[in-house]
C-alpha positions in Angstrom: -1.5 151.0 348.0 -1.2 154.8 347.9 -1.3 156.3 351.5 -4.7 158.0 352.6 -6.9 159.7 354.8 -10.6 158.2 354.5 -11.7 156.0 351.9 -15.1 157.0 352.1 -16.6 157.7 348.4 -19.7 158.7 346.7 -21.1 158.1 343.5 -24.0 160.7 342.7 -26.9 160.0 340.3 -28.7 162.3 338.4 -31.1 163.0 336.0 -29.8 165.8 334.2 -32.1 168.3 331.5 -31.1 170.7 329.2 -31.2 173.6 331.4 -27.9 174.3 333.4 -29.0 176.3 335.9 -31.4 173.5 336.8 -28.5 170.5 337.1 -26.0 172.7 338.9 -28.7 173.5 341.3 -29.7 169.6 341.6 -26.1 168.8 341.9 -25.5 171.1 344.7 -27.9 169.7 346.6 -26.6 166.1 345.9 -23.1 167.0 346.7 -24.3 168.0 350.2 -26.0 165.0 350.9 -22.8 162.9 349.9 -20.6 165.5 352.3 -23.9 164.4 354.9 -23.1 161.1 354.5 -19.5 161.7 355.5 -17.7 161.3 352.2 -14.3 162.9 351.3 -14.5 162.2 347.6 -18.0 162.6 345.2 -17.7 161.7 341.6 -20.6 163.1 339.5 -21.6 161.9 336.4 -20.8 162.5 332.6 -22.5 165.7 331.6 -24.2 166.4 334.9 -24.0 170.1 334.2 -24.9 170.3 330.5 -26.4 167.6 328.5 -27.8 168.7 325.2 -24.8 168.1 322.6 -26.3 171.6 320.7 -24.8 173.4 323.8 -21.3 171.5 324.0 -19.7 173.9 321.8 -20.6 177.5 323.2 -20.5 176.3 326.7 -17.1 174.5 325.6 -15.8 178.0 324.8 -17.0 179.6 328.3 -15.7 176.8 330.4 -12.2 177.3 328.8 -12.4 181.1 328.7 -11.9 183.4 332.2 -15.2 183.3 333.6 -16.2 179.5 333.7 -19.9 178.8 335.0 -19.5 175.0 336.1 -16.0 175.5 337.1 -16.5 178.2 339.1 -19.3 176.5 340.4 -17.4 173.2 341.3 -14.7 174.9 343.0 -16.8 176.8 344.8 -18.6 173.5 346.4 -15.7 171.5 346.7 -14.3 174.6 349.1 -18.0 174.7 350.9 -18.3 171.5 351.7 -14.9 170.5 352.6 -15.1 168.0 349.8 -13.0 166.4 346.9 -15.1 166.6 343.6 -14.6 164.5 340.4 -16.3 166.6 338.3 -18.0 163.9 335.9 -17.4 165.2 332.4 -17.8 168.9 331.1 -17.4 170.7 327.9 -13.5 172.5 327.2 -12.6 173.8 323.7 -8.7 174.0 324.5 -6.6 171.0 325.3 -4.5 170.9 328.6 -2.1 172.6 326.4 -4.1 175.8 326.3 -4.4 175.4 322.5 -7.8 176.0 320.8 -9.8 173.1 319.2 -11.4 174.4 316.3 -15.2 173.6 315.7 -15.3 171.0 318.5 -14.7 170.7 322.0 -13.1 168.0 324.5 -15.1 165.6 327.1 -13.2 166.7 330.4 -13.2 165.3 333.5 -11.6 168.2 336.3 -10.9 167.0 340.0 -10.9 169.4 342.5 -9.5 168.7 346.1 -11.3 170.1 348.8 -10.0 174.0 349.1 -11.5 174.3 345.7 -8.0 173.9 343.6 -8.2 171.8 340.1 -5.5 169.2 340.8 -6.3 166.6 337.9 -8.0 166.8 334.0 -9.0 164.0 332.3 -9.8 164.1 328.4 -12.5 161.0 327.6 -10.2 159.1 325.2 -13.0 156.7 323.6 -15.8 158.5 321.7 -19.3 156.6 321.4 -19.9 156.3 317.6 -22.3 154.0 317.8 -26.3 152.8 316.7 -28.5 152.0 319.6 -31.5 150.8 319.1 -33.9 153.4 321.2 -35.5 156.6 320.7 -32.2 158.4 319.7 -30.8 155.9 317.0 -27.4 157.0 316.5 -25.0 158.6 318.6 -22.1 160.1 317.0 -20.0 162.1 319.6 -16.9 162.3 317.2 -19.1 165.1 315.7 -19.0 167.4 319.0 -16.2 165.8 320.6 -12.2 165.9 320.2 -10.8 162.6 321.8 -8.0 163.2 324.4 -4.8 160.9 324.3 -3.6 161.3 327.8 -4.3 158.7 330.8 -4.6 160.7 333.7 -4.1 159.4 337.9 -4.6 161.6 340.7 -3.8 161.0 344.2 -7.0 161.4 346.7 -7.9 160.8 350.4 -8.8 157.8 349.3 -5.8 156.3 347.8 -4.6 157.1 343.9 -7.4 157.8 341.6 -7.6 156.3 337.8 -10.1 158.5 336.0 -12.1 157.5 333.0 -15.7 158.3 331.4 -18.3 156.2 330.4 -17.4 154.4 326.8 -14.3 154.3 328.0 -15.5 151.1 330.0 -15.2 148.9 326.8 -11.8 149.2 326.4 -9.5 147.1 329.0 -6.2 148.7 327.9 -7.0 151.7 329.7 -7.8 150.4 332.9 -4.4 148.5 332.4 -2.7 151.7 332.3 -4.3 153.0 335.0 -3.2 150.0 337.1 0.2 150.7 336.2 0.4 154.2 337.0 -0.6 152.7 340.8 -4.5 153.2 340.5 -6.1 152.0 343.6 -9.7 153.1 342.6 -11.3 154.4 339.3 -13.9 156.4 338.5 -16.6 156.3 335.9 -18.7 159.1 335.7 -21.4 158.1 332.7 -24.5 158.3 331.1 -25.2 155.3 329.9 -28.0 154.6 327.1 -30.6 152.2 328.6 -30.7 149.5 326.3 -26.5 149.2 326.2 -26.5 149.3 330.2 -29.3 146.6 330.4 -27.1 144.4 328.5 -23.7 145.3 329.8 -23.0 147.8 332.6 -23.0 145.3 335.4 -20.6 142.5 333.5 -18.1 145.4 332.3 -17.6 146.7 335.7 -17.0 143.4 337.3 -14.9 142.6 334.9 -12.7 145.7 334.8 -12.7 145.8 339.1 -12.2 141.8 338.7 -9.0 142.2 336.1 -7.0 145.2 338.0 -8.1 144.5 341.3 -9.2 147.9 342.1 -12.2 149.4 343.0 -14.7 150.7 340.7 -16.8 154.0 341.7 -19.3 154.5 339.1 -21.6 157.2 338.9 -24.6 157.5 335.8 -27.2 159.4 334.7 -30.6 157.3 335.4 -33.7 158.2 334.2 -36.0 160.2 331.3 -33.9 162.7 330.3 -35.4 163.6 327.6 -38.5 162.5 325.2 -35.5 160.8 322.8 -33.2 159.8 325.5 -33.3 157.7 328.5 -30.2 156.7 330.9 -29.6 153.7 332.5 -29.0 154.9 336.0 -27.3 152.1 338.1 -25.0 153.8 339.9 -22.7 152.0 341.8 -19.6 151.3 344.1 -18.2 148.4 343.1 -14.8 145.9 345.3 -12.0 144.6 343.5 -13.4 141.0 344.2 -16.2 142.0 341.6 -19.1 142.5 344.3 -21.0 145.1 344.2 -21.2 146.6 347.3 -24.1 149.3 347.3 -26.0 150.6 343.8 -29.2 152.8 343.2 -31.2 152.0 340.4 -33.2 154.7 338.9 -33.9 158.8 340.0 -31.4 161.0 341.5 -29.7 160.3 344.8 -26.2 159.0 346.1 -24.4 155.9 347.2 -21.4 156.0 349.8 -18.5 152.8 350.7 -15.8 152.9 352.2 -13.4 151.9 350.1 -11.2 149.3 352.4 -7.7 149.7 351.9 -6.8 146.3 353.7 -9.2 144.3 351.4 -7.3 146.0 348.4 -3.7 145.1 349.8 -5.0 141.6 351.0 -6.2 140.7 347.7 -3.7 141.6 345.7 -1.0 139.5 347.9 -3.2 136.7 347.9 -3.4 136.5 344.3 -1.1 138.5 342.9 -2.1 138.4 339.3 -0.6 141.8 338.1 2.9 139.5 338.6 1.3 136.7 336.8 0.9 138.8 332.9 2.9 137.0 330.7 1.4 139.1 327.9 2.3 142.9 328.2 2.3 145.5 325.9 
């Protein structure tokens, strides 16, 4: 277990539109009631600032140019309220090596510790390519997106931080890696289609927080976002036994837990199955 301060997290839902101004304004006042509710780390979810994939690639370019909106905006709360932000996912068209992505942008997930200062970036690995069978269809965020290739910890007040975004929960390797590089907690900021989370949000969560033994802080869009696209919602907090502790179904709002450190470290002596792999890559 890494050393920390409080283990008291939130995940915020929202129900994010195309307007901007609109969801920053929504998620300020979310962010406040998580800091009310005595958390030291919020984790929004994936595209809780902009949604609309015909504004990925111009807001891309501003987010990654010298006078970022949502950046600015996220450090600017974080320093407010005293209060470490995982910034769901945002737009950037340069990688973390400052070169440009031509034509596309990346899926980034910033942390910011609470004086404001970007201490962690996250590029969503796993790109949703996929038919769904709702008002959408198809879902093809290879065409926006450029995937990253980097898995990415962070340590927080509330013990080290494994960060990954939404489709990214389909893919147990990378919570593997994230347990080896000490992750005591992982985040999952997403937005969910409703007919895929019906079917498998809860089971995939378990399952990751069951396999690793870690905590799993999810955080989802969760309602009508639009007339073709409706979010699954479901945000929750859930222990590395595989209960969930609190959740919120549908609409806006936040859930806090204190994510025990004790339980964690008790757990993983008891049954120490991280010792037991006789498979590893």
């Amino acid at each position: 277990m890494s050393e920390r301060v409080s283990g008291r997290v939130a995940a915020i839902q929202m129900v994010s539109s195309h307007d901007i101004p609109t969801n920053l304004a929504e998620a300020e006042r979310l962010l406040s009631e998580a800091a009310a509710q005595g958390a030291t780390v919020a984790v929004l979810p994936e595209n809780f600032a902009v949604l609309a994939t015909g504004q990925m690639i111009d807001c891309g370019r501003t987010e990654a140019g010298s006078e970022p909106v949502i950046r600015a905006f996220l450090t600017e709360q974080a320093r407010a309220l005293g209060l470490w932000i995982v910034g769901g996912s945002m737009p950037l068209a340069k990688r973390p090596d400052g070169s440009d992505i031509p034509g596309r942008v990346r899926a980034s997930c910033l942390v910011f510790d609470d004086q404001g200062a970007e201490v962690a970036r996250y590029d969503k690995i796993h790109l949703f390519d996929a038919m769904v069978d709702d008002a959408h269809g198809q879902y093809r965020e290879s065409d926006t997106f450029e995937a990253g290739e980097q898995v990415v910890t962070v340590d927080t007040p509330a013990g080290k931080l494994g960060l990954a975004v939404c489709y990214d929960l389909r893919f147990p390797e990378l919570f593997r890696a994230l347990r080896a590089q000490g992750a005591d907690w992982v985040c999952l900021p997403s937005a969910f289609t409703w007919q895929t989370g019906d079917a498998h949000w809860h089971p995939l969560i378990r399952a990751r927080a069951i396999e690793n033994q870690v905590w799993l802080v999810a955080a989802g869009q969760g309602g009508q976002n639009s007339s073709r696209r409706r979010t699954y919602g479901h945000s929750l907090i859930c222990d590395p036994w595989g209960r969930v502790v609190t959740e919120l179904g549908e609409g806006p709002g936040v859930v806090v837990a204190e994510l025990d450190a004790g339980q964690l470290t008790s757990l993983r002596n008891r049954m120490p199955v991280w010792d037991h792999r006789r498979l590893k890559a």
